[in-house]
N, C-alpha and C positions, 0 to 999 in steps of 0.2 A: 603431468600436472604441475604447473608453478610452482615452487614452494613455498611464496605469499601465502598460498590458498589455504598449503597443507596445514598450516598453525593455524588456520579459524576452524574451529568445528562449536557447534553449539551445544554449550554447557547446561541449558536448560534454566533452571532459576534459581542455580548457582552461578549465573554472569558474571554476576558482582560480587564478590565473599565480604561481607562490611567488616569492615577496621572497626577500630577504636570509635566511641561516638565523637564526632567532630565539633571543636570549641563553638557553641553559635551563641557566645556573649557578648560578638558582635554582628549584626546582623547581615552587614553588608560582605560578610567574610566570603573570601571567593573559594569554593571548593572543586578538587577537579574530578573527574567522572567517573574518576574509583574508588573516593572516599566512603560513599555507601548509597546505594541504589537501592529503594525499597521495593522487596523484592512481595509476590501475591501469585497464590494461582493462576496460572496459567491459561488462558481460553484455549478452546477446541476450535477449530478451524471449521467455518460454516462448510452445509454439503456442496457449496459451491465449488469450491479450490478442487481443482485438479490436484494441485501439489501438498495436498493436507497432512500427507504422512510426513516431508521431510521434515529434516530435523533442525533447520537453517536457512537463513536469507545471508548475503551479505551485499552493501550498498556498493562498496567500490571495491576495488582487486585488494588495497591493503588495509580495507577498513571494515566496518559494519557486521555484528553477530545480531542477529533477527530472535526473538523472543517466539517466533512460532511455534507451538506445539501442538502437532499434527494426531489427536487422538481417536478420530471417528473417521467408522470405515465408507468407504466408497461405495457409491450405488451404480450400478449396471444399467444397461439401455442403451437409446441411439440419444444424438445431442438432444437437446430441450434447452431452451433459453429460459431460464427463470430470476427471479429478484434473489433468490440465494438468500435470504435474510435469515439471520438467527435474535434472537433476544439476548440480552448484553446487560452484565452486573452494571449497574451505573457507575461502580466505582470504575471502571474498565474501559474508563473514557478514554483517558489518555494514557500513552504510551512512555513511559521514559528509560531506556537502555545506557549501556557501559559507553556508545557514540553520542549522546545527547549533546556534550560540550562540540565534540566535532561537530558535528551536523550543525549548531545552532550557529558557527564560526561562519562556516558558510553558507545558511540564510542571512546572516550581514551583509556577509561580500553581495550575495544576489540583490538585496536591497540598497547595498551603495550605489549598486552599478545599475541595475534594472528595474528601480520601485515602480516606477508608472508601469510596467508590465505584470509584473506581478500581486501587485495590491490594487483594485479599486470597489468602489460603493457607489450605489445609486443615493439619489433623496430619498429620503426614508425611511434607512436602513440605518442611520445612528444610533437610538435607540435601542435597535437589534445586536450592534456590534459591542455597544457599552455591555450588553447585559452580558454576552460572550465574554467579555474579559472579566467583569466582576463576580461569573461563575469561575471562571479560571483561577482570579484570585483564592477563591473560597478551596478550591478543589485540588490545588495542586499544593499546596502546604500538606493540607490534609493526608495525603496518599502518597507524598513524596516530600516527610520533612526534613531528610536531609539536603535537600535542594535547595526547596522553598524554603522564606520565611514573610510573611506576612505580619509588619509593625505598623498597627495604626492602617492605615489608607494604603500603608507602601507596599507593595508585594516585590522580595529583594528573590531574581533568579541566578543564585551562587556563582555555577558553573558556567553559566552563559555571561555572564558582568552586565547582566540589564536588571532596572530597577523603576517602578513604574509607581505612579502616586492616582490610585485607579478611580479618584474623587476627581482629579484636577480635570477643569473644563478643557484646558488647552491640549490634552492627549489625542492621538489619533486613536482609539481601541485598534482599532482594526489591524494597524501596524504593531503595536504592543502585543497583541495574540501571537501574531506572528513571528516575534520576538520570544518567546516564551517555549512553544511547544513547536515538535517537530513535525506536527503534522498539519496539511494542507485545509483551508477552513474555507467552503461555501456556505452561506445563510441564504437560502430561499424563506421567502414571504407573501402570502396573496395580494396579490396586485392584480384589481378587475379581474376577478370569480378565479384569476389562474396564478399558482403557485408558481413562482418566477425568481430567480437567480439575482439577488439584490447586492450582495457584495461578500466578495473574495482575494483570500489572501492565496495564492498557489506559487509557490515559490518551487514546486519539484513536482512540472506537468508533464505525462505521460502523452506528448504528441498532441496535444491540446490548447488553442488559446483563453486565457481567462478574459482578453479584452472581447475575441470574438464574441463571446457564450454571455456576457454581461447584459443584464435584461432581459433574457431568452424564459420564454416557459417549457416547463418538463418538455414537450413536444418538436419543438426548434432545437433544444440541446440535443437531442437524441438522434436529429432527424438521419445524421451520417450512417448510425449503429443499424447495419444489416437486422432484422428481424426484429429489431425494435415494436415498433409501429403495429405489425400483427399479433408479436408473441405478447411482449410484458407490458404494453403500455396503457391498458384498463388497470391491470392488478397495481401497478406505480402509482396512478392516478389518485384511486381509494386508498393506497398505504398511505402517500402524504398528506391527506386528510382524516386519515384515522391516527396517525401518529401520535401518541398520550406525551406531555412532561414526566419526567420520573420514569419512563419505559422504553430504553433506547435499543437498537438494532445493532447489528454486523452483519460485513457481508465479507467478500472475497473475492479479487480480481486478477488476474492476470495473464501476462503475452511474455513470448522470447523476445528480445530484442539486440540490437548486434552493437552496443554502445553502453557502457553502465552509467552513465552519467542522472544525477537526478533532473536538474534542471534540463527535459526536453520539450519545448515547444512545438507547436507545429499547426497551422491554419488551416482552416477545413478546404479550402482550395485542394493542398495538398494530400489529403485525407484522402479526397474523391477521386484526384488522380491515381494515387496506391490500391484504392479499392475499385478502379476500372482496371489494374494492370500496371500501372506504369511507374519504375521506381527512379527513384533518386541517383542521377549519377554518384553523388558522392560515399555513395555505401559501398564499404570492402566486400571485396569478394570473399564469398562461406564456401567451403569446403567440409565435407566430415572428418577428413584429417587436423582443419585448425577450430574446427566448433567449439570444442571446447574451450579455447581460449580467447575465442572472438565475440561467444555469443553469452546472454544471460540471461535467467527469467526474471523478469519481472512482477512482482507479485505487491498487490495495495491490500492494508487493510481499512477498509470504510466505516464508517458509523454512521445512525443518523437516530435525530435526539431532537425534543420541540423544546424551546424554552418557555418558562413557566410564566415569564409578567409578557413579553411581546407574541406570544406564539409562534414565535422564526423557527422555520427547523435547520438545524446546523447538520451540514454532510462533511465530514474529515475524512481527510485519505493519510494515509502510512504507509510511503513506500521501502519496498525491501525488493535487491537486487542482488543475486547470487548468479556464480559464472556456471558454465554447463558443466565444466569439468568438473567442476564438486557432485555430480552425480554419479559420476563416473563409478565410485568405491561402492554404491548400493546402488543394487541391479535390481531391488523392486521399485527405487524409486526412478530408476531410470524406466521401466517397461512402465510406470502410471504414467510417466510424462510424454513417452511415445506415442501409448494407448489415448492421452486425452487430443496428443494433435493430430492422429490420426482422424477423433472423429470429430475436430473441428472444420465445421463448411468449409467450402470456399469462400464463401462473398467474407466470411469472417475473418478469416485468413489472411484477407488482402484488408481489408480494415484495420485489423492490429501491425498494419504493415509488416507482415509476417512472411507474404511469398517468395520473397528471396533467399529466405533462412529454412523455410519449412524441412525442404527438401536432406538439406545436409544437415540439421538439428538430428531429425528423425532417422538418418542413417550413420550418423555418431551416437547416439541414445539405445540403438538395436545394438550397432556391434558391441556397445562395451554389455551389456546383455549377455551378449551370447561368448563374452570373454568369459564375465563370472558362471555363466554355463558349466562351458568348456573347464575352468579349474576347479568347480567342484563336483565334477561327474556327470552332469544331469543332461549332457546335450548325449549320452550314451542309452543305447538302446533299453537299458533299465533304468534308464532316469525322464524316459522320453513323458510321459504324466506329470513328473512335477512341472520338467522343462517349459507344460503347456500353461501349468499352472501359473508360474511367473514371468513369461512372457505377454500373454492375455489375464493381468488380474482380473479375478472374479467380482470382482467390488470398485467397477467406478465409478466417478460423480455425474452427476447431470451439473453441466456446466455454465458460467454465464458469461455473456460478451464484456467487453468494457463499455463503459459508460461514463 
């Protein structure tokens, strides 16, 4: 394993141990990501995640420790595609970790270089995007005052060096959101009787375009997602019209993927082609010898939330990317991560772009298994019960596709 790797392990909701309280008698004062990180209970990982139990994300090879905390057990059965949804302390909206300054470093660069890709809004949707930012203002002082400061109209974001005057006509919200928090913001809004995709900021797309998907209702977005269509898209339907203000969701998403990078695009052309079979020349070749160092999961955390004067609902995604190797040292979490791709379809498989990894994921993921086996006893004839035990956990999830 790397030795990048070996120095990240997840310290839980000691990330960030807080210093001294830091001088904020000026407002604008820049602080940087370890000055103090207000730290809150931790959520439980909806029954969705496969990967609920680890202990860790990390976004790039020398960066990113993921705030997951994996506490509820796994449910048993054959796949089931379902919405996965949990209910969500409101204060639990947003995420802020010991990477927020990095991360927000480079949402700039993506925004110098790629804004028309990444950011756009229908007519309509202004109203909806102001209201998103002026809950932001309100919310991220609030939960994270070493950060934030909120003087007057100004909402000053320390560590990232933006500072936004969230009255002034001439702002874009939509880009100031984006600016602000590290995670991904679509506002869906009824437009003619159907709840449609009005404008988004995605600045760290999982193989997805936000230009394509811009205007699309629940239906059209989803249409590429294998079992969509039969399994969850009545129960969707009703959620985003039953969805309350004040009563927000989570959910849980994730794929392996053989690149850690966050900003990954990718147009549904190409989607259908991965999901008939056909992959990309430009993808390394996967071996179970290099998996662990070639490949990584990919894991989103979603929310979704109505807002109370436009009735928008906002969907954020929080991505976290951790390499395989980091599984390697726990052999239950390697045997949950084999067990859940084993019982993922095919047609899904090849939708998460996934078939050309599948095979050497899951045969690196077995043997180091049957490594911590073999050293502590259990692959021996008196150990042959447990051995069954932690190979097939008893407890896994019923899982969901991406979306």
């Amino acid at each position: 394993m790397n030795p990048r790797w070996q120095s990240l392990r997840c310290p839980g909701s000691a990330l960030c141990s807080a210093k001294a309280p830091p001088d904020r008698s000026h407002p604008a004062r820049h602080f940087t990501s370890t000055d103090a990180v207000k730290r809150r209970p931790l959520l439980p990982c909806p029954r969705a995640c496969p990967l609920r139990n680890v202990s860790g994300f990390l976004t790039k090879p020398q960066h990113k420790v993921s705030e997951y905390n994996y506490t509820k057990q796994m449910k048993t059965g054959p796949y089931k595609m379902t919405m996965g949804l949990e209910p969500m302390n409101p204060r639990d909206w947003m995420e802020v970790d010991a990477f927020y300054q990095e991360e927000m470093a480079l949402r700039q660069q993506i925004l110098a270089e790629k804004r028309d890709v990444v950011l756009a809004a229908h007519p309509g949707s202004e109203a909806a995007c102001l209201e998103m930012l002026q809950l932001l203002a309100k919310y991220l002082p609030q939960q994270y005052p070493e950060l934030f400061t909120l003087d007057g109209h100004t909402l000053y974001a320390h560590a990232a060096g933006e500072q936004f005057d969230v009255r002034d006509p001439g702002i874009d919200p939509l880009e100031a959101c984006a600016r602000l928090v590290q995670e991904d913001l679509c506002i869906m809004q009824e437009v003619d009787g159907q709840v449609t995709f009005t404008a988004g900021a995605v600045l760290f797309p999982q193989r997805w375009s936000l230009l394509e998907k811009m205007g699309m209702d629940m239906h059209r977005i989803h249409d590429p997602v294998p079992l969509y269509q039969t399994e969850v898209s009545r129960p969707v339907d009703g959620f985003m019209t039953r969805i309350k203000a004040g009563k927000p969701f989570w959910r849980a998403n994730w794929a392996i993927t053989d690149h850690p990078e966050l900003f990954q695009p990718l147009v549904e052309e190409d989607i259908r082609g991965m999901t008939a079979g056909k992959l990309r020349d430009a993808y390394q070749p996967v071996t179970a010898e290099n998996a662990g160092e070639t490949l990584f999961t990919r894991c989103e955390r979603e929310t979704l939330s109505r807002f109370p004067e436009t009735q928008a609902v906002l969907f954020t995604i929080r991505t976290y990317v951790r390499p395989l190797a980091a599984y390697a040292v726990h052999a239950q979490e390697c045997a949950q991560l084999a067990e859940a791709l084993r019982k993922l379809p095919d047609e899904l498989v090849r939708y998460k772009t996934m078939a050309h990894i599948k095979a050497p994921a899951q045969e690196y993921l077995d043997n180091a298994v049957r490594h911590h086996l073999e050293a502590s006893g259990l692959a021996s004839p008196a150990g042959a019960m447990l051995n069954s035990a932690v190979v097939s956990p008893r407890k896994l999830n019923r899982q969901t596709a991406a979306v």
